[in-house]
C-alpha positions in Angstrom: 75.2 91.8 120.7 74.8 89.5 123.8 76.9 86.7 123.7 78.7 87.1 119.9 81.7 87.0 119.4 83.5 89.3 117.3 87.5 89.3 116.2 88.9 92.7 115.4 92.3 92.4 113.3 93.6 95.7 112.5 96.7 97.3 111.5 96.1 100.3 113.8 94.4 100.7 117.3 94.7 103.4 120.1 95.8 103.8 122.5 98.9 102.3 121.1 99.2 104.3 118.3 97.7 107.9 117.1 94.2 108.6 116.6 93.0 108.3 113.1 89.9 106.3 111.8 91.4 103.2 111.8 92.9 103.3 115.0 89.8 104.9 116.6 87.3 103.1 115.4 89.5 99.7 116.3 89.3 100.5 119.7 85.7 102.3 119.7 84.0 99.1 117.9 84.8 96.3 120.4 84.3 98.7 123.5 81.0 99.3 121.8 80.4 95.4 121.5 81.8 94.3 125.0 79.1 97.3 126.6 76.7 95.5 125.1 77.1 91.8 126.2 79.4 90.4 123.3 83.0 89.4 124.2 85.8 90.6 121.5 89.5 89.8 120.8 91.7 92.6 119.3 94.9 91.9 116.9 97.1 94.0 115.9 101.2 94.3 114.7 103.5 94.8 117.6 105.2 97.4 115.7 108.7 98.5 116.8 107.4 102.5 118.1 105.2 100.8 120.4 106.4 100.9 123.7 106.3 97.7 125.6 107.1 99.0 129.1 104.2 102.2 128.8 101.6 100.3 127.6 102.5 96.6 130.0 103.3 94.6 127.0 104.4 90.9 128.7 105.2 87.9 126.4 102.3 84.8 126.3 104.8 81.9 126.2 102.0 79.4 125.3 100.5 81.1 122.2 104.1 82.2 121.5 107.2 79.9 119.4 105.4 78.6 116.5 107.1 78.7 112.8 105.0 80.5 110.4 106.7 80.4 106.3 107.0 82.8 104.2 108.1 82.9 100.8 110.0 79.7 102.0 111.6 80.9 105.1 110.5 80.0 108.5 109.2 83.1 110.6 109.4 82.9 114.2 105.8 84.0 115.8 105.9 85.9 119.2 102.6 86.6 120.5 102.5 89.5 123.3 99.4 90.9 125.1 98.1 94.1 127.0 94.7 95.3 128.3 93.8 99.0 127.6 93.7 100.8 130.5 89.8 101.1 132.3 88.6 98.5 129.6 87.9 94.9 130.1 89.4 94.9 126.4 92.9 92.6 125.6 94.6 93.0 123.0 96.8 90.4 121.0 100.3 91.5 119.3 101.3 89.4 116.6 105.4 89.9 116.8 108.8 89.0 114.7 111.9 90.4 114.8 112.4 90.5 111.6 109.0 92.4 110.6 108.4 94.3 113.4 111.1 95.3 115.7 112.3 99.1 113.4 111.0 101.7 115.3 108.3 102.8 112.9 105.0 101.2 111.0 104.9 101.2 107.5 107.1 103.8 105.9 110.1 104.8 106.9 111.6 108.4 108.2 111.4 110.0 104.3 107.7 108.7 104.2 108.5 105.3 101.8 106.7 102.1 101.7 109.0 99.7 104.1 110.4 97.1 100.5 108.8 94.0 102.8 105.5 95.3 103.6 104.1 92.4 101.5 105.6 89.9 103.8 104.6 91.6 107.0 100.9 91.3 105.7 101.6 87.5 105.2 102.6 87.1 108.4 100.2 89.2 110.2 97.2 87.3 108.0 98.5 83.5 109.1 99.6 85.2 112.5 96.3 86.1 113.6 94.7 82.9 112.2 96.8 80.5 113.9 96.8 82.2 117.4 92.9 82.3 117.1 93.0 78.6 116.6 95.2 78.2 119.5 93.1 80.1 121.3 90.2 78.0 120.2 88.3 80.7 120.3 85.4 80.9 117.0 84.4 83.8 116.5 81.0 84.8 114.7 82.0 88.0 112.8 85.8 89.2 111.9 86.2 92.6 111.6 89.1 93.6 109.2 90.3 97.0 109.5 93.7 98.6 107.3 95.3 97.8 104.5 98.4 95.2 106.6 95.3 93.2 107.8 93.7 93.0 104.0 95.2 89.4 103.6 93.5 88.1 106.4 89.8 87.4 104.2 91.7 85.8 101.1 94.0 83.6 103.5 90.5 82.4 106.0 88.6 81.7 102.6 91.3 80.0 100.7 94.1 78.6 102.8 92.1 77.8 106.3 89.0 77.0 104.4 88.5 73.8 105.5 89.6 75.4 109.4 86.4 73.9 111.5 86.6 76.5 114.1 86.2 79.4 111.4 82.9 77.4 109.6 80.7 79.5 110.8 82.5 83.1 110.8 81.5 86.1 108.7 83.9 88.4 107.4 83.7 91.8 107.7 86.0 94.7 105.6 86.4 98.5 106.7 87.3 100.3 103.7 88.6 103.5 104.6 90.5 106.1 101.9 93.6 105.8 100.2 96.1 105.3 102.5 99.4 104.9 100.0 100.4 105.5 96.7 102.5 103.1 94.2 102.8 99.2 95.4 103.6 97.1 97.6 106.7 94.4 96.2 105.7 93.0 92.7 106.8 89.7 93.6 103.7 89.9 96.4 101.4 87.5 94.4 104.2 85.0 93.8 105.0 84.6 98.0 101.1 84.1 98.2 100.5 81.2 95.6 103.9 79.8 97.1 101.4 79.1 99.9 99.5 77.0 97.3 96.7 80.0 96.8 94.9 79.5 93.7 95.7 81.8 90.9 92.2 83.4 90.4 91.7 84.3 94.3 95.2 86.9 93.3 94.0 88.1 90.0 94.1 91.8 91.4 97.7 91.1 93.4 99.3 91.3 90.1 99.4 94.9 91.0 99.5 95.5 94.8 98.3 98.7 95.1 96.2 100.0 97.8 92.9 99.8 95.8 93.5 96.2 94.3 94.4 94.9 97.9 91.5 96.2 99.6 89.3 94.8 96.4 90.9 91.2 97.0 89.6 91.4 100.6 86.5 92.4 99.5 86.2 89.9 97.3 85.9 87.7 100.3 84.2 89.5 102.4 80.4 89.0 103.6 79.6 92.7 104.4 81.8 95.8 103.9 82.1 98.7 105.9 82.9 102.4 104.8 85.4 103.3 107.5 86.2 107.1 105.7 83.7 110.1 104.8 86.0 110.3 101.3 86.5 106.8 100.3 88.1 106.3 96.6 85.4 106.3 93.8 87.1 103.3 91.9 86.6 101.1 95.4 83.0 102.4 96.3 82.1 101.3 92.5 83.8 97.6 92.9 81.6 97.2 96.4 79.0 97.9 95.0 79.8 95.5 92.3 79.7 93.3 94.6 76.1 92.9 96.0 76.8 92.0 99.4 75.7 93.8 102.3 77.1 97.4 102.8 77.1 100.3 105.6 77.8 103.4 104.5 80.0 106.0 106.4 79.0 106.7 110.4 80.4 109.7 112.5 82.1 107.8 115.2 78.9 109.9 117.7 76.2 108.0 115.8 78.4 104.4 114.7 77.4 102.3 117.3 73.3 101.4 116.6 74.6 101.5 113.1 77.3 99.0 113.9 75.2 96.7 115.7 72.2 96.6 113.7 74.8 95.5 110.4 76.4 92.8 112.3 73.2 91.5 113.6 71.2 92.1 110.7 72.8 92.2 107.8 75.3 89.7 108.7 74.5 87.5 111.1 70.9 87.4 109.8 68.9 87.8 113.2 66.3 90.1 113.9 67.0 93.2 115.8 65.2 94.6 118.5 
């Protein structure tokens, strides 16, 4: 992995929030990457239960005070960083009071879908894009990991598609099981052609459920990861449907060669060692 550059944009990573297989393997990939010789940037929501003071949180002024809209409204982005502890790993917090600042993730305290979830995916999608380009920073793979960061492929491919710094990047997508039931906000697909989306790139939106989002990033994804032992049968048939390259479920004790030879390989195209 010397020298590539991989973007990890997930919804979940420890140690800022509980260990599950998103969170763990969003922090156990890029270590993974940065051990050997590759250099890594890691997004994820600055959600509300995530304490600031704990964890070093500071404000980056410069990345920070850009205008992102949604469904017509202008969305103030606030970009916050940290390092995890004994890492040489940072990681980027895409923030906005109006998404992120409640004091929990995605459902609230009787276990319901938060009604804007849609929105916060928006956001987090165009968030991470336009601090990457700010960053100026291309990356050759980006790894997409949870459902809030499922926008991110169908936003690269079909809203920054002309974006030169992304030319040459791959897209990567964990799918890991079912993670909510019911939908997200019907009106979901109308706030994404607002943004001038064709209608055929949302085909599946017209239902957000967990499957049908996961399928639209797939459908622009170059490689596809299993990121769960039990993934949905309806979602391991439509990658498959696919033909593109696919890695099937790794232990997180035997992920890493696997990891690397995919991105290399099976990506990237290059031979491995």
């Amino acid at each position: 992995m010397k020298d590539k550059r991989i973007l990890y944009v997930s919804s979940e990573v420890v140690p800022y929030l509980p260990e599950n297989d998103i969170s763990s393997l969003s922090f156990e990939a890029p270590k993974m990457v940065n051990a050997s010789g590759g250099q890594t940037r890691i997004f994820m929501p600055r959600f509300g239960n995530i304490n600031e003071r704990r964890h070093q949180l500071h404000e980056v002024i410069r990345l920070s005070g850009m205008n992102l809209v949604i469904n017509d409204l202008d969305m103030p982005l606030i970009i916050k960083v940290a390092s995890i502890p004994k890492e040489r790993m940072q990681v980027y917090f895409i923030d906005n009071e109006d998404y992120f600042k409640r004091k929990a993730t995605l459902t609230d305290e009787d276990g319901d879908l938060f009604d804007d979830n849609d929105e916060r995916a928006i956001f987090f999608a165009k968030g991470v894009i336009e601090t990457v380009k700010k960053l100026n920073w291309a990356p050759d793979i980006i790894h997409v990991n949870g459902w809030l960061a499922s926008l991110l492929p169908l936003y690269l491919r079909h809203y920054y598609g002309n974006e030169p710094l992304f030319k040459e990047s791959k897209i990567v997508t964990s799918v890991y099981n079912r993670d909510f039931e019911n939908t997200l906000d019907q009106d979901m697909v109308k706030k994404i052609l607002f943004d001038g989306i064709d209608d055929n790139a949302v085909e599946h939106l017209s239902s957000p459920t967990y499957n049908n989002l996961l399928k639209t990033a797939v459908d622009n994804s170059d490689g596809v990861i299993f990121g769960s032992e039990d993934v949905d049968q309806e979602l391991m048939d439509y990658v498959d449907s696919k033909e593109i390259p696919t890695l099937e479920y790794k232990p997180r004790e035997a992920f890493a060669q696997a990891y690397q030879n995919f991105y290399l390989s099976d990506i990237l195209n290059e031979e491995v060692e």
